[in-house]
PyMOL CGO cylinders between C-alpha atoms (Angstrom):
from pymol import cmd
from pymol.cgo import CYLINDER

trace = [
    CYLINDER, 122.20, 105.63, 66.06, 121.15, 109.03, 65.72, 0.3, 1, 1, 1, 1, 1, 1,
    CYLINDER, 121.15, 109.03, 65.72, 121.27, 110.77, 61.77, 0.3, 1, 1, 1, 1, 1, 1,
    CYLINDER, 121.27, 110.77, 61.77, 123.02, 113.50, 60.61, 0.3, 1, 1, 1, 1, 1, 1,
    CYLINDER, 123.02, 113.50, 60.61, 120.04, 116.24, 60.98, 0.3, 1, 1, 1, 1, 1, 1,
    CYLINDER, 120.04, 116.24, 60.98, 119.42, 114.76, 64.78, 0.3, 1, 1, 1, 1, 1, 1,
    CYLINDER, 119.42, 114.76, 64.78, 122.99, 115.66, 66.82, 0.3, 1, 1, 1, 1, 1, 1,
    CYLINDER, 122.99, 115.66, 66.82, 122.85, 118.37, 68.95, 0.3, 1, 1, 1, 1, 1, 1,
    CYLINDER, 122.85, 118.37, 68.95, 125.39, 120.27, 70.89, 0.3, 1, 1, 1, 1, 1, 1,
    CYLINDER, 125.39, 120.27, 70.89, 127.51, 118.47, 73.10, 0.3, 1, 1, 1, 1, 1, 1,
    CYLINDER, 127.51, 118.47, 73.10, 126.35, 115.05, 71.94, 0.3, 1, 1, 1, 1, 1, 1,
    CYLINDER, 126.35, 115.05, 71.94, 130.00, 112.55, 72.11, 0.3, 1, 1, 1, 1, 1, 1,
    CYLINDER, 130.00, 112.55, 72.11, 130.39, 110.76, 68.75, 0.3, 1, 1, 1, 1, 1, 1,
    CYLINDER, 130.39, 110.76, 68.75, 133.39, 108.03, 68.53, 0.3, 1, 1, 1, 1, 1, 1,
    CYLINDER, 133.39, 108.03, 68.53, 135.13, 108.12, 65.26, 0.3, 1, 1, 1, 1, 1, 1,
    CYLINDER, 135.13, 108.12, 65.26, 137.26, 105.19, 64.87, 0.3, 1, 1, 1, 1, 1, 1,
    CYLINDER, 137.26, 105.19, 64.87, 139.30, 105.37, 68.21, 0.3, 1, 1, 1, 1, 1, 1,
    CYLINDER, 139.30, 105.37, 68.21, 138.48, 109.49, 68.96, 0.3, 1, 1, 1, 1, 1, 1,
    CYLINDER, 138.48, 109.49, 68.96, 135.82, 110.41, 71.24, 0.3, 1, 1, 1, 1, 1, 1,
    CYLINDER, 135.82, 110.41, 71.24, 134.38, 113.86, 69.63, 0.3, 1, 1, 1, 1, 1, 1,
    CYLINDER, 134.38, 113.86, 69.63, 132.61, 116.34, 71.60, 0.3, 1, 1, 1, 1, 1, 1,
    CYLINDER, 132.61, 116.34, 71.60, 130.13, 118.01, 68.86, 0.3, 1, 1, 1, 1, 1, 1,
    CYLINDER, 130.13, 118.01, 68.86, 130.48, 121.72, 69.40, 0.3, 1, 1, 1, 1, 1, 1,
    CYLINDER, 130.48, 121.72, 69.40, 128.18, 124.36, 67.75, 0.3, 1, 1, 1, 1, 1, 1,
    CYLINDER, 128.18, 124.36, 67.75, 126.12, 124.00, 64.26, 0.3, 1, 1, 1, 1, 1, 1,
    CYLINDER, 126.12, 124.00, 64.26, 126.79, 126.24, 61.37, 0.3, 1, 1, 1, 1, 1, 1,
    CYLINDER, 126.79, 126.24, 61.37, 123.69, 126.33, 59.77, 0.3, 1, 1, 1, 1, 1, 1,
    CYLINDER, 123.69, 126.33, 59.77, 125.38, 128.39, 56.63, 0.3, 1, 1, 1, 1, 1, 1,
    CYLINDER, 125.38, 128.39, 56.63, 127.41, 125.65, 55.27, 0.3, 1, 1, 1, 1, 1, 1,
    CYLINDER, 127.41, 125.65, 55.27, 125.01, 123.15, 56.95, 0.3, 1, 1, 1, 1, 1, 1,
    CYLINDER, 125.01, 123.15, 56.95, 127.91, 121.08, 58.71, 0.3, 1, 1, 1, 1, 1, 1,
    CYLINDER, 127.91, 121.08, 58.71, 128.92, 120.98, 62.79, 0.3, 1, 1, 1, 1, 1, 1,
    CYLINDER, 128.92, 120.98, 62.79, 132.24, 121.97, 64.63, 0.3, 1, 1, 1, 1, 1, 1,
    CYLINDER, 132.24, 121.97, 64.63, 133.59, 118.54, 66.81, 0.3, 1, 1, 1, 1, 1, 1,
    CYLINDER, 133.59, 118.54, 66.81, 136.28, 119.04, 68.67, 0.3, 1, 1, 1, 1, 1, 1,
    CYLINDER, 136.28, 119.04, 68.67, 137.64, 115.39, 70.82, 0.3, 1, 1, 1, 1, 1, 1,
    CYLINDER, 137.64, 115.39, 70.82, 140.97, 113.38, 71.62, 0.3, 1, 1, 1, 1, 1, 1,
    CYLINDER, 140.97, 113.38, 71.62, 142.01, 109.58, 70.62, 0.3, 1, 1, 1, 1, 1, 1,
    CYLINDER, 142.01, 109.58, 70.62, 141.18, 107.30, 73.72, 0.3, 1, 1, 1, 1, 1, 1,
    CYLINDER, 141.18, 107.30, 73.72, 143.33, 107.07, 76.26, 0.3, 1, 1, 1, 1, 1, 1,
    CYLINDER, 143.33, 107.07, 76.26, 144.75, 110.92, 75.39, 0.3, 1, 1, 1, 1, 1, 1,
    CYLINDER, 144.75, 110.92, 75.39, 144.31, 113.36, 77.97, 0.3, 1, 1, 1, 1, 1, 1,
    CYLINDER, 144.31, 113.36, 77.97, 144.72, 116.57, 75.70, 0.3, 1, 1, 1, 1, 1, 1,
    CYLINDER, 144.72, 116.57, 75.70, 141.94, 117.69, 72.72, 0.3, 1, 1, 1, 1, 1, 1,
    CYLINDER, 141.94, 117.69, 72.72, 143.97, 116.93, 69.64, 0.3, 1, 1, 1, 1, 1, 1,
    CYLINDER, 143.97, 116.93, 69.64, 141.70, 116.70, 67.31, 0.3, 1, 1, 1, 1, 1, 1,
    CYLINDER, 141.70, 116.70, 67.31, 139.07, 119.67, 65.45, 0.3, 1, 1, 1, 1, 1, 1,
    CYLINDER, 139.07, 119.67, 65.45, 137.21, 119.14, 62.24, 0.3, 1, 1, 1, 1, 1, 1,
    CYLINDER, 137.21, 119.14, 62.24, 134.18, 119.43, 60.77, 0.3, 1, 1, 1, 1, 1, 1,
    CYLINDER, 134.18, 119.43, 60.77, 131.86, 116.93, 60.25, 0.3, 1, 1, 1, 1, 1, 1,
    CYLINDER, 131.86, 116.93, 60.25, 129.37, 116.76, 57.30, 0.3, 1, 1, 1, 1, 1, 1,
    CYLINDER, 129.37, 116.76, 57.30, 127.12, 114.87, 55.02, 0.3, 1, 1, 1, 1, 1, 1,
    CYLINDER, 127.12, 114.87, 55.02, 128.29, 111.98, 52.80, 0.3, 1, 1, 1, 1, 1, 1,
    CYLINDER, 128.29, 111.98, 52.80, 127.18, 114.03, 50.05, 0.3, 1, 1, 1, 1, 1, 1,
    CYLINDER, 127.18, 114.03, 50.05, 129.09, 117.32, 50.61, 0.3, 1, 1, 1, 1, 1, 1,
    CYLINDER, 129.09, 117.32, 50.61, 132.19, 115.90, 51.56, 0.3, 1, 1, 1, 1, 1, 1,
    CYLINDER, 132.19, 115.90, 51.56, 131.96, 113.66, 47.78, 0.3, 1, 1, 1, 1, 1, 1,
    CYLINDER, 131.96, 113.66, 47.78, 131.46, 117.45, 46.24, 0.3, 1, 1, 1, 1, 1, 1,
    CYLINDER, 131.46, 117.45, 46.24, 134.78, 119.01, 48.43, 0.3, 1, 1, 1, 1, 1, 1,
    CYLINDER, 134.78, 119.01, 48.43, 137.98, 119.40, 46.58, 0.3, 1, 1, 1, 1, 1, 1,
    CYLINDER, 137.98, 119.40, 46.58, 141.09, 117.35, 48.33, 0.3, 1, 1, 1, 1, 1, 1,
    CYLINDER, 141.09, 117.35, 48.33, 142.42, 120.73, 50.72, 0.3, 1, 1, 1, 1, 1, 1,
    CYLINDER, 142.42, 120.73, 50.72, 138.74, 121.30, 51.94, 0.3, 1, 1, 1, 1, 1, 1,
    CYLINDER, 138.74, 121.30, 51.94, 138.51, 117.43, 52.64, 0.3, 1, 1, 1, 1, 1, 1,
    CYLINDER, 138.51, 117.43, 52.64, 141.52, 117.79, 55.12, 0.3, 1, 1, 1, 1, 1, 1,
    CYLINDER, 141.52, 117.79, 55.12, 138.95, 119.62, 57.40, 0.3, 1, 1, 1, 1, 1, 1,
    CYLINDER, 138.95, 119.62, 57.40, 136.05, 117.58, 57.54, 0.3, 1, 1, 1, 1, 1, 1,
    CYLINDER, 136.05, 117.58, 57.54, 135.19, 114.43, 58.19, 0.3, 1, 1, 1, 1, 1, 1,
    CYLINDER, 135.19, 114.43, 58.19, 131.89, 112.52, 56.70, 0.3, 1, 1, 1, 1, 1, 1,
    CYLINDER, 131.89, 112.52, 56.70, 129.09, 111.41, 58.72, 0.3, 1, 1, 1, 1, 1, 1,
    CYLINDER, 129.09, 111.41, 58.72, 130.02, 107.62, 57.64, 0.3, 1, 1, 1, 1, 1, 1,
    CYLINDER, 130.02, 107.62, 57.64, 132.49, 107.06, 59.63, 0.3, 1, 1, 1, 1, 1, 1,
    CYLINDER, 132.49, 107.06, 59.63, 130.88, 108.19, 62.76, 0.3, 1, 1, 1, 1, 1, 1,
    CYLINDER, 130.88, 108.19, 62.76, 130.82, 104.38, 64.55, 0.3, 1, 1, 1, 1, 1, 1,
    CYLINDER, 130.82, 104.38, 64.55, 128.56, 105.69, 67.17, 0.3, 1, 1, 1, 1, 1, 1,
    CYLINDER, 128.56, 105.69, 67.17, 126.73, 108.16, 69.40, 0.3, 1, 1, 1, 1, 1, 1,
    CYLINDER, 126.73, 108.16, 69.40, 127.39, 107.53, 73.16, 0.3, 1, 1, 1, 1, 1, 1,
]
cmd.load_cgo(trace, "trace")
């Protein structure tokens, strides 16, 4: 499975039973856009951000709403 540092744009993570499109990389707060549905959805209901391990532990509990960590990315299809 690919690292944090090695997704690009448009790579399709699965996070527990979404399927996440990754979207754009902001390289000022070092963390990328996804954007995806749960399986079996046909609408996008799901947008976060998606960072390191480390800087979500650092994130107060309102900015954790809007990210997820890289750890519970199950896979990179």
């Amino acid at each position: 499975m690919k690292k944090f540092n090695e997704l690009n744009e448009n790579d399709i993570i699965k996070i527990e039973n979404y399927v996440l499109r990754v979207i754009k990389y902001n390289n000022e707060k070092n963390r990328y856009v996804v954007r995806g549905r749960k399986e079996n959805n046909e609408f996008d209901t799901f947008l976060s951000y998606l960072v390191t391990d480390e800087e979500y532990e650092k994130m107060d509990a309102v900015t954790r709403m809007y990210c997820t960590p890289f750890s519970k990315v199950s896979e990179v299809l």
